[in-house]
N, C-alpha and C positions, 0 to 999 in steps of 0.2 A: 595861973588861970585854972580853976577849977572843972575840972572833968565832968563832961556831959553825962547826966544819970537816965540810965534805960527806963523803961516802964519797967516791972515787975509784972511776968503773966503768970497767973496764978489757975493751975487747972481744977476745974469743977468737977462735980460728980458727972452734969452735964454731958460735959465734952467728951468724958471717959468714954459714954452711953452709945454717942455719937459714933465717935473712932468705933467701937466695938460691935455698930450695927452694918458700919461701910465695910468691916474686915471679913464681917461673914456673906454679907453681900458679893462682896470682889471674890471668896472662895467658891459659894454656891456658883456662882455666872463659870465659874472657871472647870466645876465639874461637871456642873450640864454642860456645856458644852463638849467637854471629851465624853460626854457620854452618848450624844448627837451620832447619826451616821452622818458618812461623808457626805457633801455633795455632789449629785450626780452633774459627769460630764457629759457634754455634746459628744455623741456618739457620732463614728466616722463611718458612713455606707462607702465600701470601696465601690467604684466607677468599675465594669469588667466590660471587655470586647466580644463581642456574639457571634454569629451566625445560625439561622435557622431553616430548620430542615424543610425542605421544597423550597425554600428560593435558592437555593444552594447545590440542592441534589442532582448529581448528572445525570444527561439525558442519556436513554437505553439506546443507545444513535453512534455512529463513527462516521466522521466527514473525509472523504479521499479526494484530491483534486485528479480530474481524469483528462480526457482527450479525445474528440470525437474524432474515429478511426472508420475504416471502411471493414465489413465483416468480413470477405475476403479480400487480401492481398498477396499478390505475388511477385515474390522476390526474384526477379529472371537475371541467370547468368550464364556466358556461354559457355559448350561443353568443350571447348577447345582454347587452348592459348594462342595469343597472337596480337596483333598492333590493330587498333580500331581506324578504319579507315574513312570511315558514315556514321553520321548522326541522324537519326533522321526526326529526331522527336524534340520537345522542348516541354516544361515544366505546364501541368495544367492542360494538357493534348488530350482529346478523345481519340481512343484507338480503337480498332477492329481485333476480333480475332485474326489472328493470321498476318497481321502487317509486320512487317518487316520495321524494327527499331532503329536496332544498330548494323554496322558491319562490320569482320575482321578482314584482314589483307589474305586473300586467298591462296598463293602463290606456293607455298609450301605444301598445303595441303592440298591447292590443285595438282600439284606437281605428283604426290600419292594419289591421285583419283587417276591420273592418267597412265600412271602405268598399273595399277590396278587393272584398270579396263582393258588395257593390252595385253594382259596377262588372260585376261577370261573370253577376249576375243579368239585368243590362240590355244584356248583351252576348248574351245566352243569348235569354232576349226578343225582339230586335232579329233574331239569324238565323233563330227559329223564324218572323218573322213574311215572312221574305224569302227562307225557302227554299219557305213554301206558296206565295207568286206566282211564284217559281222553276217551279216544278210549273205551277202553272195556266197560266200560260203556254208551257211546254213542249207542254203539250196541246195548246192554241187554236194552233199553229204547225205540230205533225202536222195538224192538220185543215185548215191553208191560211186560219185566221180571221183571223192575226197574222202581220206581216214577219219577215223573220230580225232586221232592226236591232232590232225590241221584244221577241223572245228574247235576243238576246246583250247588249242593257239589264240585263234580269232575269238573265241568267245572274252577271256585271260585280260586283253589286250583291250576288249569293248569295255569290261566293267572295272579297268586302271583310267582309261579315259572319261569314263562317266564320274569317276570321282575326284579325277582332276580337276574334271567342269564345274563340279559343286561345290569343291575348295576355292577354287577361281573366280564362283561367282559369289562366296560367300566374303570374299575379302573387296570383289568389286564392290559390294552391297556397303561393306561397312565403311568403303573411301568417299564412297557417297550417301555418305550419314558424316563422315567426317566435312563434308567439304559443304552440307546443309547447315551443320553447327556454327560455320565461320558467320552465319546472319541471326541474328537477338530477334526474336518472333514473336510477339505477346498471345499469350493463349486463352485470352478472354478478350470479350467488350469492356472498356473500362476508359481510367483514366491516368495518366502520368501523376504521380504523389513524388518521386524522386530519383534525380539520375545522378550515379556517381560513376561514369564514364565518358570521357571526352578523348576526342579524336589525336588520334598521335600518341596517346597511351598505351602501354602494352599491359595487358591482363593476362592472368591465370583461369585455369580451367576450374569452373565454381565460384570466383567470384561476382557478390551481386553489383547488376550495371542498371538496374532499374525497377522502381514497384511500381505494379497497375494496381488501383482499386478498382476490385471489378463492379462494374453496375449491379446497385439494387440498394441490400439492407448496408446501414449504417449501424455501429453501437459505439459505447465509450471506454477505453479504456485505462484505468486504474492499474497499481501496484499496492499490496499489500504487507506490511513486514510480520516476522513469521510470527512474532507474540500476537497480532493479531486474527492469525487464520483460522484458528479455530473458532475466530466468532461468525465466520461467512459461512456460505453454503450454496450449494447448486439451489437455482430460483427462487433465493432468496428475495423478498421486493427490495426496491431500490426507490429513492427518487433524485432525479438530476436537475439539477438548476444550471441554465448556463447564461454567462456573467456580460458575455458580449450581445447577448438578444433583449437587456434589461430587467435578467435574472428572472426569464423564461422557464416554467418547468416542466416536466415530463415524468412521467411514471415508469421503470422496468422491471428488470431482472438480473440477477446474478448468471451468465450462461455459461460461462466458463473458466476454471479453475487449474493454473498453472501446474504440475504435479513438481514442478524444481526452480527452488529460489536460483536469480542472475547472479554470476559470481561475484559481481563487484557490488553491486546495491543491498541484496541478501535479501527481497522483494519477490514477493510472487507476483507475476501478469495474471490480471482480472479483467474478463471481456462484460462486460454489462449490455444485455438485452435493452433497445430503449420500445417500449410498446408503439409509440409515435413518432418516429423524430418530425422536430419544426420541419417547416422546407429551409428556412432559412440559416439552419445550423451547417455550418461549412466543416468540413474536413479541416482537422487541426484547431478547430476552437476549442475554448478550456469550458471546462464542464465541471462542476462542483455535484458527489455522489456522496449522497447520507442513506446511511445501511443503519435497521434497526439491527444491532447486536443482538436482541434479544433475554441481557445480563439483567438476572433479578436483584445482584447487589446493587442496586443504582445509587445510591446516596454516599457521599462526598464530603469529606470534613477534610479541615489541612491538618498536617500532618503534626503540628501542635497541640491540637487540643486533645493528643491524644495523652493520658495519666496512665502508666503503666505499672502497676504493681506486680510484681514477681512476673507470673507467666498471665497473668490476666488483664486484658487493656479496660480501661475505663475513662469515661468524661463529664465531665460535670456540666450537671444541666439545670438549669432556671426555671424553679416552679415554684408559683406564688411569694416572685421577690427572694427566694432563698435556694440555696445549690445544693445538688446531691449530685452522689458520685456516682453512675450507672455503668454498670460493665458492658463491653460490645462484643463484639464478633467481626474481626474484620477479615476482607477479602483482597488483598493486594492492593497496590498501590498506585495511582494513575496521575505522574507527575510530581504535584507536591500536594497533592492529598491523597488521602488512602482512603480505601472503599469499606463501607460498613456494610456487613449482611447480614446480623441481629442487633437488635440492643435500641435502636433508634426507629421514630416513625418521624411523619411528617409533621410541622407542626413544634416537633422539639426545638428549645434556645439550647444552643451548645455553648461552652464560655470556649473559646482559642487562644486567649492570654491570661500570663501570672496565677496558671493553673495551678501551682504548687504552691499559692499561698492563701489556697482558700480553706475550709474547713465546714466541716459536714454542717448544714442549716443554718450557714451563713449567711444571712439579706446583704442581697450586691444591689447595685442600679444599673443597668443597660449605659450603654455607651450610647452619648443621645437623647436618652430617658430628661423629661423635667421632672419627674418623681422623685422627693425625698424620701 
């Protein structure tokens, strides 16, 4: 069988032309193009977290929770030891000056009052019987009946007895100061705030058995810890909110200033002047005190967004969509922000995250922002 015959392609001047016009075609297309700049990519705005300044800035202000207390109170305790035998008051009593509270068991120390007094009755006795021979012979000695030695005998004798008397009556005096101690007295008008003696007890001499608030002014009292004290001050204003009258408030003052923190809290006691109190404010209600501090670094960043280079802090801040780095001035640090007191006003966007990957006039977008 005979082998099937191709065509025979026979190339033309033609074709040559062809081929030779698509080669330089396919070169040109290939160096324009490298010779094109890139394509520009979608450019990425990073997203950054803010805070700005005055909705953030803290307030010139420190809140202390307090205690409506009575201005004066007194802490009475008796000046003698012994078993309490009376009671005679209960929580909440108005008292007189002068009434009698408590009682101790007398026995002991009557038992010293009585001979005490036998002691200066016999004393009393003794110089009236040695001041009449005193006398009698003072006379018998004007008249020449007696020497001078048997008056200045008698005389010797009167002023041993006179001092007898006055030792005598001085220890009577004090068995009956002792034997007045055994009864709790209150020494104002007022009223029962707390009693921590009950009957059948035995106390020491100074310990407290009861406070009277005595009638009149009421204020509040606070503690203060010591990094705070230097921001208070005698009459400083105050204003008190209290919580159980439906956050009732009142205007006062700073009146008084503890000169020694409590060993265990490390707290100074602060009495607060109230200009008004409610009527309805009771002894022992809680009372909420805001004291302007007065502090001109008032503004507050957390303590992230702070960028510290070497010895000089700085934060990057958002303006017209792009961040600069601004140096601060900061003034201590309150919790878990720290205080600025140059470098920022109000009004500033602070960034607080991924501070250290941004880059000077960088456009960010707000956290939040629908702005591309």
């Amino acid at each position: 069988m005979d082998s099937m015959n191709l065509p025979e392609i026979k190339m033309t001047k033609t074709h040559y032309m062809i081929l030779g016009a698509a080669a330089v075609l396919f070169i040109g297309w290939r160096v324009f193009s490298a010779l094109q700049p890139p394509a520009p990519e979608d450019r990425i705005v990073p997203v950054v977290r803010t805070v700005t300044i005055g909705d953030t800035a803290a307030k010139d202000t420190a809140v202390y929770p307090g205690e409506v207390r009575g201005k004066y109170e007194s802490n009475l305790a008796f000046q003698v030891a012994g078993k309490i035998v009376a009671r005679h008051i209960n929580l909440g009593d108005n008292v007189r000056a002068g009434q009698v509270l408590m009682e101790l068991d007398p026995k002991d120390v009557q038992q010293s009052y009585n001979a005490a007094q036998a002691t200066y009755q016999a004393a009393l006795s003794n110089y009236e019987v040695v001041k009449e021979n005193y006398r009698r012979y003072t006379a018998l000695y004007e008249k020449g009946a007696v020497s001078t030695l048997i008056r200045d005998e008698h005389k010797t004798r009167y002023d041993a007895a006179a001092s007898q008397l006055e030792s005598a009556r001085a220890q009577f005096t004090a068995a009956e100061n002792q034997l007045s101690y055994t009864k709790l007295v209150s020494d104002h008008d007022g009223m029962i705030a707390s009693i921590s003696g009950e009957i059948g007890q035995v106390v020491g001499a100074g310990t407290p058995m009861a406070t009277v608030i005595q009638d009149g002014s009421r204020e509040i009292q606070i503690y203060v810890p010591e990094n705070r004290l230097g921001q208070i001050k005698l009459n400083q204003p105050a204003t008190i909110t209290f919580w159980a009258l439906d956050n009732l408030t009142a205007s006062g003052h700073i009146a008084e200033i503890s000169a020694m923190a409590d060993n265990v809290t490390r707290t100074y006691k602060v009495k607060v002047a109230v200009d008004s109190m409610p009527e309805q404010a009771k002894l022992g209600m809680t009372a909420k005190v805001v004291l302007n501090t007065g502090i001109d670094h008032a503004i507050q960043i957390p303590t992230g967004a702070i960028y510290q280079t070497g010895d000089q802090p700085k934060v990057w801040v958002v303006r017209d969509k792009k961040v600069s780095l601004i140096p601060v001035k900061t003034a201590g640090f309150e919790g878990s922000n720290v205080r600025i007191a140059e470098g920022l006003a109000k009004g500033d966007v602070v960034i607080t995250g991924g501070i250290n990957k941004l880059a000077e006039g960088q456009e960010v977008r707000l956290e939040g922002s629908e702005n591309k």
